[in-house]
C-alpha positions in Angstrom: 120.2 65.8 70.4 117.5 67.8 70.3 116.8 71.3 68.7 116.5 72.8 71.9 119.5 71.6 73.7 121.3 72.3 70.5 120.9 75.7 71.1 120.8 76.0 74.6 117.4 77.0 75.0 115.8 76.0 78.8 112.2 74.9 77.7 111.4 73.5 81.3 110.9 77.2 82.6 108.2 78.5 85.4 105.9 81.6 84.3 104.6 83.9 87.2 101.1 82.7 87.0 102.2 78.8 87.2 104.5 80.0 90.1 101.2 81.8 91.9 99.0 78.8 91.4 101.9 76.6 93.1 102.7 79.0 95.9 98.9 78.6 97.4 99.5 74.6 97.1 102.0 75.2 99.5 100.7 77.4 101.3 97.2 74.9 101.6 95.2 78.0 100.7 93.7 75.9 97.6 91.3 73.9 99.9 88.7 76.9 99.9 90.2 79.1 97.3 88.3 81.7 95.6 90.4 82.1 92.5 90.2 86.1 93.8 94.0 86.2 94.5 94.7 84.7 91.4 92.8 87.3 89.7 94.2 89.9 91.1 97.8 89.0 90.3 97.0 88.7 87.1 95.4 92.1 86.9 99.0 93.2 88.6 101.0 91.6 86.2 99.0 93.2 83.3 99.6 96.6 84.8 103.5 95.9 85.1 103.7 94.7 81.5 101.6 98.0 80.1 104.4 100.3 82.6 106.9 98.9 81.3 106.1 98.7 77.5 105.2 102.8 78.0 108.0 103.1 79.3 110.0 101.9 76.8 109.0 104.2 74.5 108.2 107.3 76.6 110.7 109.3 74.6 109.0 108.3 71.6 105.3 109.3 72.6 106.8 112.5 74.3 105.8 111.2 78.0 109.0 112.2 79.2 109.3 115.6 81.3 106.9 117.1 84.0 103.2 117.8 84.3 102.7 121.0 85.8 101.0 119.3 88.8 101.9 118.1 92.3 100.8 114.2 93.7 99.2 114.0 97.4 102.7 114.0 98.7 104.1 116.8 97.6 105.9 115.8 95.0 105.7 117.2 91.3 104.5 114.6 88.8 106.2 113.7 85.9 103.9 112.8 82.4 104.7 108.6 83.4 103.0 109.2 87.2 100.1 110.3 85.4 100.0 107.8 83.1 101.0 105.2 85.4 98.1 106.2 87.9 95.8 105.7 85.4 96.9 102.1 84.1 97.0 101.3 87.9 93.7 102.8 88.9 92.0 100.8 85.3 93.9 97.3 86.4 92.9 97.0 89.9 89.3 98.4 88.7 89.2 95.4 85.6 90.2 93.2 88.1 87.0 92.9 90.4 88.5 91.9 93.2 90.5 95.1 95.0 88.0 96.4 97.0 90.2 99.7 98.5 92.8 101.1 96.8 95.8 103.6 98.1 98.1 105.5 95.4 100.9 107.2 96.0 99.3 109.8 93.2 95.9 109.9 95.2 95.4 112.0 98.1 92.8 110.1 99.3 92.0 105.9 98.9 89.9 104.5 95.8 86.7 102.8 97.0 85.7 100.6 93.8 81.6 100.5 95.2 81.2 98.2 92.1 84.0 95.4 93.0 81.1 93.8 95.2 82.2 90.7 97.7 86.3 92.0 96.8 88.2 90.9 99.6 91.9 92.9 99.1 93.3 96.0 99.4 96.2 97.4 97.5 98.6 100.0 98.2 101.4 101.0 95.5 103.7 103.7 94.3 102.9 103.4 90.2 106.1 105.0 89.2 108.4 104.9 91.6 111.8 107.1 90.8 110.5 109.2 88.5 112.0 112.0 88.8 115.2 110.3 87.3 113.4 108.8 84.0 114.5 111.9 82.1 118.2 110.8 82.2 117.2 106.9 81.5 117.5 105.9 85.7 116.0 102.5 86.4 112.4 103.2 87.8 110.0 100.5 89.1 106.4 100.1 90.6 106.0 99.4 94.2 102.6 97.5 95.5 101.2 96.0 98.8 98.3 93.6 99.2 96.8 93.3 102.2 93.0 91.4 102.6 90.0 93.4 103.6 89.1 93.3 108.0 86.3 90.5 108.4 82.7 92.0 107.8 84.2 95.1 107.0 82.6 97.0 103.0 85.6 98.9 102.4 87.3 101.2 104.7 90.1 103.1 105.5 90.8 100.5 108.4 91.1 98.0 106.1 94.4 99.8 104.8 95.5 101.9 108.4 97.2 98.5 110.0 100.7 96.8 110.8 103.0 95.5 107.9 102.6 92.1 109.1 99.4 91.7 107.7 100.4 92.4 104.2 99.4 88.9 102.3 101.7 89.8 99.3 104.4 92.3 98.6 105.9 92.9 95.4 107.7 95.0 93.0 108.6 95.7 89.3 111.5 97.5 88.0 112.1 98.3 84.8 115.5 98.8 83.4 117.4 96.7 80.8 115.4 94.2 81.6 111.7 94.3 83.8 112.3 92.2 86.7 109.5 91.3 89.3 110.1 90.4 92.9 107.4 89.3 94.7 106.4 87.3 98.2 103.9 85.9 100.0 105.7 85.4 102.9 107.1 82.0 102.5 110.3 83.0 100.3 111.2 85.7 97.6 111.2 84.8 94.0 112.1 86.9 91.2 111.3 86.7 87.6 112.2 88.5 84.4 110.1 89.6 81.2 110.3 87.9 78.0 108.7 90.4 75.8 108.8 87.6 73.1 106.4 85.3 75.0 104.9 88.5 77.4 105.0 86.5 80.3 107.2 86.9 83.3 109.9 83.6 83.8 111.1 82.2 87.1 114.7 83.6 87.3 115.6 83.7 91.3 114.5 81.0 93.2 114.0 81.7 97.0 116.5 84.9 96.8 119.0 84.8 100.4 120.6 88.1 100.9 124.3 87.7 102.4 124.3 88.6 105.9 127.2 90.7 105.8 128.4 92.8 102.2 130.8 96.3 102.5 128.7 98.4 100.2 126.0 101.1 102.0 124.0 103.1 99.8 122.6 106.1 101.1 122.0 110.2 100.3 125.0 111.8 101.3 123.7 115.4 100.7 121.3 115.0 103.2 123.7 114.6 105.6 123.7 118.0 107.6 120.1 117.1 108.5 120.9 113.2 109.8 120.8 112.6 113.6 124.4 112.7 115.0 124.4 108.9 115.7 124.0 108.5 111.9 126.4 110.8 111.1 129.0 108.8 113.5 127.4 105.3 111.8 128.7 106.6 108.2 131.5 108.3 109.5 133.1 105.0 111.2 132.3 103.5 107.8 134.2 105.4 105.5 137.1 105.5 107.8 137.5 101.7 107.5 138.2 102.0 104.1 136.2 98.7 103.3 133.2 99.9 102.4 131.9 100.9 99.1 129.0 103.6 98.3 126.6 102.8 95.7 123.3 105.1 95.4 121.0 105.7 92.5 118.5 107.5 93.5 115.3 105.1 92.5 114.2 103.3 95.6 113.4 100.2 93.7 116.6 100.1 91.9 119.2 100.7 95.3 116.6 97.8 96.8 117.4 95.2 93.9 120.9 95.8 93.8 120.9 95.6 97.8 119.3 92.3 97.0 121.3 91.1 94.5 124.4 91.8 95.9 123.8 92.1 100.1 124.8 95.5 101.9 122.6 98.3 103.1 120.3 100.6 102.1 119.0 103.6 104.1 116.7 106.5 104.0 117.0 108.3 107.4 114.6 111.1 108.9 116.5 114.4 108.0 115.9 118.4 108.3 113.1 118.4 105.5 111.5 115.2 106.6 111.5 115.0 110.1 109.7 111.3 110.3 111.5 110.1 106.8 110.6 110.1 103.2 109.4 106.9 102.7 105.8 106.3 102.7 105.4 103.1 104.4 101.8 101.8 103.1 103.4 101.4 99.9 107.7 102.2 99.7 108.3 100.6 103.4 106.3 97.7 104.4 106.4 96.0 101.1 110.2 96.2 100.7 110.5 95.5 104.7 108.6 91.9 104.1 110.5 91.4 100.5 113.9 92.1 102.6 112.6 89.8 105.6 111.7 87.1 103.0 115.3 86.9 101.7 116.9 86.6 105.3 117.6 90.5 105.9 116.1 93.2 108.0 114.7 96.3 108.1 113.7 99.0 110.7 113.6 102.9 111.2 115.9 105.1 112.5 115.0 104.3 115.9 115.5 100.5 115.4 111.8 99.5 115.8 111.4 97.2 112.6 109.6 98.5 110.3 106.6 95.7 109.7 105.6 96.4 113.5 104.9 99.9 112.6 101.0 100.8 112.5 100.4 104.3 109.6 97.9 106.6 111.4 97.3 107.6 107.6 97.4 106.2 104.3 100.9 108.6 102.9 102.3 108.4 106.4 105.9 108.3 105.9 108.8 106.9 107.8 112.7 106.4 107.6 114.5 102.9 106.7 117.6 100.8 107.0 116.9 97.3 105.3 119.3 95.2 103.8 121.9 92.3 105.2 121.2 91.1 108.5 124.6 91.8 109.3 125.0 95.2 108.0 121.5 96.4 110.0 122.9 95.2 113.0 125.9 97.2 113.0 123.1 100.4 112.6 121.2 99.3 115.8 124.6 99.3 117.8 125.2 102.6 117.3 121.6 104.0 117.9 122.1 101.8 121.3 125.1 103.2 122.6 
């Protein structure tokens, strides 16, 4: 017996960037690769290893409270949305191959003039949950790739277009553990951080979400401001008695456990945000396609599903149910009654 089997040690594991170079095998994108996808995941994964290594000692560095100053969407900005702008802004710059990029912390998009012949685009939400680091709440980073129009330098076109042309979608959380979901739309696959090696390991292989699960998770406060047919939706399911509420309060973190464990999670239009909360370059469409990959669904309050939807500008927002097939589907009868 060997060493390793002595103690249980898996040697024959899968790192992110041996997962990405297999992924376009399947995909047949290797026949005229660039190596420019590659390059940019790497430049994403570098970004999610320096969050989350900040993060884990925020308290320490005194990077934990707020910064006196308010992001493009309203929203004040805590020390880490700063900082995680920056290590964003510097990766995807490094990288040389994001051409445009949109930030949640940006009012308007990055053109990098420098990143010549850069075909992609990227969209994310550096520090997503923030406002709940203080009190040690999961947070996570939030990022959509989509690839540059044909002919086109650089544009705000290049970002202002349907979900379904998103080429990957991903997100990091960091918790306990920093765990990375991410697809290409043939499958979601997670992987965890082992800060001994610093590399991210193969954990969930092609994720399915149940298509039915008795646990919503949703803002309850809000509730005065919901549609009435909402109100009647979560109404019906609390009088069933089989359904358990689970919210946290970090988009990423409700999304992974919705993953994880199947259900539904929901974000519905409501007297302070009349077309949702979610922005959907970079909080909707990449969970929508992450969701979709692992055999749920996801639309807006009207039942129009979400990756259909078209942002007229880059911090449009919009309201979301995504999670089990099953549980969605009960949503979209009641709007339909």
């Amino acid at each position: 017996m060997s060493a390793a089997n002595d103690q249980s040690i898996d040697t024959n594991i899968t790192t992110l960037s041996t997962f990405i170079l297999n992924s376009q095998k399947e995909l047949g994108t290797t026949k005229n690769a660039t190596g420019d996808l590659t390059l940019l995941l790497n430049s994403l994964q570098f970004a999610f290893k320096f969050i989350s290594h900040t993060i884990n000692k925020s308290e320490l560095i005194n990077l934990i409270g707020v910064n006196n100053t308010i992001n493009s969407t309203g929203d004040v900005q805590k020390k880490l949305d700063v900082l995680g702008d920056e290590i964003f802004i510097n990766a995807m710059r490094n990288s040389g191959k994001v051409k445009v990029l949109v930030s949640e912390e940006q009012e308007d998009l990055i053109i990098f003039d420098e990143a010549t012949g850069a075909k992609y685009c990227v969209c994310c939400d550096p520090i997503d949950g923030s406002s709940n680091i203080d009190a040690g709440v999961s947070v996570g980073t939030i990022v959509s790739v989509f690839k540059i129009r044909e002919n086109s330098d650089g544009t705000i076109h290049d970002v202002l277009r349907s979900g379904d042309d998103m080429v990957v979608a991903c997100y990091a959380m960091y918790g306990a553990s920093t765990h990375l979901m991410i697809t290409f739309g043939n499958g979601l696959n997670g992987f965890t951080l082992d800060t001994s090696l610093g590399e991210f390991i193969l954990t969930y292989k092609d994720m399915k979400l149940p298509e039915l699960r008795s646990i919503y998770s949703i803002n309850e406060g809000n509730y005065s401001g919901w549609a009435p047919e909402i109100q009647n939706f979560i109404d019906d399911l609390k009088k069933t008695k089989q359904y358990n509420a689970r919210y946290i309060g970090s988009m990423v973190a409700d999304v992974h456990r919705t993953l994880l464990y199947g259900g539904l999670f929901s974000y519905p239009a409501d007297g302070k945000n009349k077309n949702g909360k979610l922005r959907l370059l970079y909080e909707a469409f990449p969970m929508a396609l992450i969701v979709e990959q692992a055999g749920g669904k996801a639309v807006n309050d009207k039942g129009k599903r979400i990756l259909d939807l078209t942002p007229k500008n880059i911090h449009d927002k919009s309201s979301i149910w995504l999670g089990s097939s099953g549980e969605v589907d009960k949503y979209l009868s009641y709007i339909k009654k």
